[in-house]
C-alpha positions as CSV (number, residue, x, y, z in Angstrom):
1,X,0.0,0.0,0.0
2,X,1.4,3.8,-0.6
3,X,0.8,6.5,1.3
4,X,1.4,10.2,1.4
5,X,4.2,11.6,4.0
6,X,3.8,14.6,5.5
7,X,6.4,16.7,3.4
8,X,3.6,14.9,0.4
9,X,0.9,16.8,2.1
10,X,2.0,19.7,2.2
11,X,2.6,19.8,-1.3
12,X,-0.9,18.3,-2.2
13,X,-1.9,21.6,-0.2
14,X,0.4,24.1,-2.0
15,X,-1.4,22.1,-5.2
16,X,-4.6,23.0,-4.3
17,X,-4.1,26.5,-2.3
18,X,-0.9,28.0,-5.0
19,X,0.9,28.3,-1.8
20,X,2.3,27.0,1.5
21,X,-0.1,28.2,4.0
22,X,1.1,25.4,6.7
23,X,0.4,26.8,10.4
24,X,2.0,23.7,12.2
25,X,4.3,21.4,10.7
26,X,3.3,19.1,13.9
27,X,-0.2,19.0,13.6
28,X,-0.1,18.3,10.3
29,X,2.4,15.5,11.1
30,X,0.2,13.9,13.8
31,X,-3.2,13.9,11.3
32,X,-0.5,12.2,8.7
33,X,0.5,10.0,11.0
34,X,-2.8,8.7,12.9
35,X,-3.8,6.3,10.6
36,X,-0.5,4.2,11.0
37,X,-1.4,3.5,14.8
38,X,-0.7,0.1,16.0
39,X,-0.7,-1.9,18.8
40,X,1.2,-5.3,19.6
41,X,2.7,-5.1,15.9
42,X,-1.6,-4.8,14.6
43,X,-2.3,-1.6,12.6
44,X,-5.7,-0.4,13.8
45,X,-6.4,1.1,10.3
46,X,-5.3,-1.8,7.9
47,X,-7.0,-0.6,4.5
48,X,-6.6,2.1,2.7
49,X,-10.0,3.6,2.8
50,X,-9.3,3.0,6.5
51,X,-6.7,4.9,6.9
52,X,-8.1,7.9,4.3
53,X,-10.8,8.4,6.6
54,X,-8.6,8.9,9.4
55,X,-6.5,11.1,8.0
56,X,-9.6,12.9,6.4
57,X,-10.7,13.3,9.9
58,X,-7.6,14.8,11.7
59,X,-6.5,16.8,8.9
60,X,-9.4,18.4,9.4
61,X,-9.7,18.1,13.1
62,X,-5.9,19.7,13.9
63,X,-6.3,22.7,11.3
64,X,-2.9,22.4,10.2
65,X,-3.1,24.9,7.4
66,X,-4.1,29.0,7.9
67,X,-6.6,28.1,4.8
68,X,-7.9,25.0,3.0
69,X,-7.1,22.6,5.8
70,X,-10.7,21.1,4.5
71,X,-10.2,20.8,0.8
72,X,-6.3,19.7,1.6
73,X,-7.9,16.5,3.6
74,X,-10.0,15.8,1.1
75,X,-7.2,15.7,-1.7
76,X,-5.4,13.6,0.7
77,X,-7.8,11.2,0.8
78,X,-8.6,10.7,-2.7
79,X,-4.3,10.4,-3.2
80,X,-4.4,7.8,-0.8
81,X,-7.4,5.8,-2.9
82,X,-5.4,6.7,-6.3
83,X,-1.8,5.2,-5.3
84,X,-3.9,2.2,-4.0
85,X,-6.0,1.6,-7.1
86,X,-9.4,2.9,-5.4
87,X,-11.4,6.2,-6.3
88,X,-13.4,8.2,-4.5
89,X,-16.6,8.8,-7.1
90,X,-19.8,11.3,-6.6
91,X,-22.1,12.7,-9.2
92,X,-22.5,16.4,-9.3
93,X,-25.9,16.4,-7.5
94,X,-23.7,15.0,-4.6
95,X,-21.2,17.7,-4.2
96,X,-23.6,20.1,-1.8
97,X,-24.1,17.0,0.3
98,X,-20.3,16.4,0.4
99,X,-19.2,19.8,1.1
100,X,-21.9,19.7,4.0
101,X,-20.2,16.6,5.1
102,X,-16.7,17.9,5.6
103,X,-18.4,20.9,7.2
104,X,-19.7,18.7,9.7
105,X,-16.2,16.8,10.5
106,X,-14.5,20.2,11.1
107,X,-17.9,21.1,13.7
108,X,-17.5,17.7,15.0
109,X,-20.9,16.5,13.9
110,X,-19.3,13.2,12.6
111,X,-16.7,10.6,13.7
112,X,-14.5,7.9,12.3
113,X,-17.3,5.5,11.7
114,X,-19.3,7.9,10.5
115,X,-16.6,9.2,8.0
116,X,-15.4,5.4,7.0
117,X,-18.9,4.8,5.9
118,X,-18.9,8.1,4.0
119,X,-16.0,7.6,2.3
120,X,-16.5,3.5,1.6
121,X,-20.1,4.5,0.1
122,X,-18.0,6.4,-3.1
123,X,-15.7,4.2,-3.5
124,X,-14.7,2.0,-6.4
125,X,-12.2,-0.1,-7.4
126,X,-9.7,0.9,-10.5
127,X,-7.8,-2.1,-12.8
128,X,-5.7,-0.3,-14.9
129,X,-3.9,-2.1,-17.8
130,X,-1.1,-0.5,-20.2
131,X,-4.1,1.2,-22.6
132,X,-7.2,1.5,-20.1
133,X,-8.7,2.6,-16.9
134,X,-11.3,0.1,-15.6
135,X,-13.7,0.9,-12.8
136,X,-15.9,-1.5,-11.0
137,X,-17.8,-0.7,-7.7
138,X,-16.8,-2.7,-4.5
């Protein structure tokens, strides 16, 4: 499985923002590194979706960034499902609901379980061969 460092997030954010707006190199590199939690050798968050969420979540939660600390997580996420050959897939009609969503995370409306379902609900599953792109929902 691949993953995004922190030093990777930040750069996702300057992406997305057109600059480094990072408030707290710390933060961010707790959020990053709260999905790789384990105990007695057993990651708690063993897939990637798993660990997307919880990043999603405490990217959010720790406001690492002065701006875009929401739209940074959610870039995160979806990095994490591309480099493992999963998308994260909504219809346009969905983005209100979405955006509503992520509001909710940063007001503490929702938790992990909450946010795992979210995120496993869009999800699909990408084959990708040397000439196509194949998606199939899991």
């Amino acid at each position: 499985m691949l993953f995004p460092d922190t030093y990777s997030a930040i750069k996702i954010h300057e992406n997305i923002i057109g600059e480094n707006k990072l408030r707290d190199f710390g933060l961010l590199d707790s959020a990053i590194n709260a999905a790789f939690i384990c105990f007695d050798d057993n990651e708690e968050f063993k897939t990637p979706h798993e660990k997307a969420a919880k990043i999603l979540q405490h990217v959010i939660k720790n406001h690492p960034f002065i701006d875009g600390n929401k739209r940074t997580a959610f870039a995160i996420m979806r990095e994490i499902l591309l480099e493992n050959q999963l998308d994260f897939i909504y219809s346009e009609a969905e983005i209100s609901e979405m955006i509503c969503f992520l509001e909710e995370i940063a007001e503490s409306k929702r938790n992990y379980p909450e946010i795992l379902e979210f995120i496993s609900s869009h999800i699909v599953r990408r084959f990708i061969s040397k000439r196509f792109v194949f998606i199939k929902s899991i």
